[in-house]
C-alpha positions in Angstrom: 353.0 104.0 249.6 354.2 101.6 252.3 351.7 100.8 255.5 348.5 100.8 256.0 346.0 103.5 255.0 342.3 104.4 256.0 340.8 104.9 252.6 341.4 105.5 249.1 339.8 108.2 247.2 338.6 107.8 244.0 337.2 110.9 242.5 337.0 114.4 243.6 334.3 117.5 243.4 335.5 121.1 244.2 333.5 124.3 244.3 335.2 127.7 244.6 338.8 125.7 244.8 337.7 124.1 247.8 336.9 119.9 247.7 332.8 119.6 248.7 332.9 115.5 248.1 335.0 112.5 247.6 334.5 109.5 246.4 336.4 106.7 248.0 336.7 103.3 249.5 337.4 103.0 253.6 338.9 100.1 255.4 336.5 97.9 257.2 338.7 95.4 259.1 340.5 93.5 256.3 338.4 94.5 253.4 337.0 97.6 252.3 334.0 99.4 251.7 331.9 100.1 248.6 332.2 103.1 247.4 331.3 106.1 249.4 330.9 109.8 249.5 332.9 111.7 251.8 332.0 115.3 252.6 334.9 118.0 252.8 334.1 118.6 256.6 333.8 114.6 257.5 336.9 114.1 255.7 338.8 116.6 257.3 337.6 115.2 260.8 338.9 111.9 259.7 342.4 113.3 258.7 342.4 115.5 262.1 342.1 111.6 264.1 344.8 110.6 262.2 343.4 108.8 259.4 345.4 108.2 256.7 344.5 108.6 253.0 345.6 107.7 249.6 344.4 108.8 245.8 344.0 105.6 244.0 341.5 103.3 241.7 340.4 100.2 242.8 341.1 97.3 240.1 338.4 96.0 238.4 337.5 92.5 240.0 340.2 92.3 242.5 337.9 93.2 245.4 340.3 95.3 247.7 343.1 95.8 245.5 344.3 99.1 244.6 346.6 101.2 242.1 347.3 103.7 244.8 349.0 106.7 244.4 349.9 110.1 246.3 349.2 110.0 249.8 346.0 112.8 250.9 347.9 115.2 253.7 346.4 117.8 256.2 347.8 121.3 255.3 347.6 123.7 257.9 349.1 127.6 257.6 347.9 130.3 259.8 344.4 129.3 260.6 343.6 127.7 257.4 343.5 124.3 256.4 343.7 122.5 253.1 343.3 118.4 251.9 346.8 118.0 249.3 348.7 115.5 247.8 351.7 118.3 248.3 352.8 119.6 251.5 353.4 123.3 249.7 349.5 123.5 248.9 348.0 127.1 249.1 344.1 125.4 248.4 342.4 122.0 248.2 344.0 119.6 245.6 344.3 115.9 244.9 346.5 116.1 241.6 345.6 113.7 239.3 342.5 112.4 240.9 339.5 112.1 238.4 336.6 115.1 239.1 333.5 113.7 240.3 
């Protein structure tokens, strides 16, 4: 993962396939956030602006250090659209992200 990134998510809920909340950690200037939770439609507003997203765990103690990981991407086919960690997705999925 090289740049800068928006947020990192932490955890993940899905209902019916589809993510209903994250958990994750957004930049605020140098630093980042506490956690927060981040519903489906808010974070796909965020990723339509162009905000970028990783999966990762912040380290215990190290305030805004993180073990990152995949980055999140905006799939879009037809007139569907699905939050991925692989451009190929057919639904909603952040592999390897712990479920909320």
């Amino acid at each position: 993962m090289a740049g800068k990134f928006d947020g990192v998510i932490e955890a993940v809920r899905y209902k019916n396939k589809q993510i209903i909340l994250v958990r994750a950690y957004e930049r605020r200037g140098a630093t980042f956030s506490d956690s927060v939770l981040i519903d489906r439609k808010t974070l796909l507003d965020r990723l339509r602006q162009g905000k970028q997203f990783v999966v990762g765990t912040r380290e215990r103690l190290r305030a805004s250090t993180f073990k990152l990981g995949q980055n999140v991407l905006l799939v879009r086919e037809n007139d569907n659209e699905w939050i991925a960690t692989r451009s190929d997705a057919a639904m909603d999925s952040l592999e390897g992200t712990p479920l909320l």
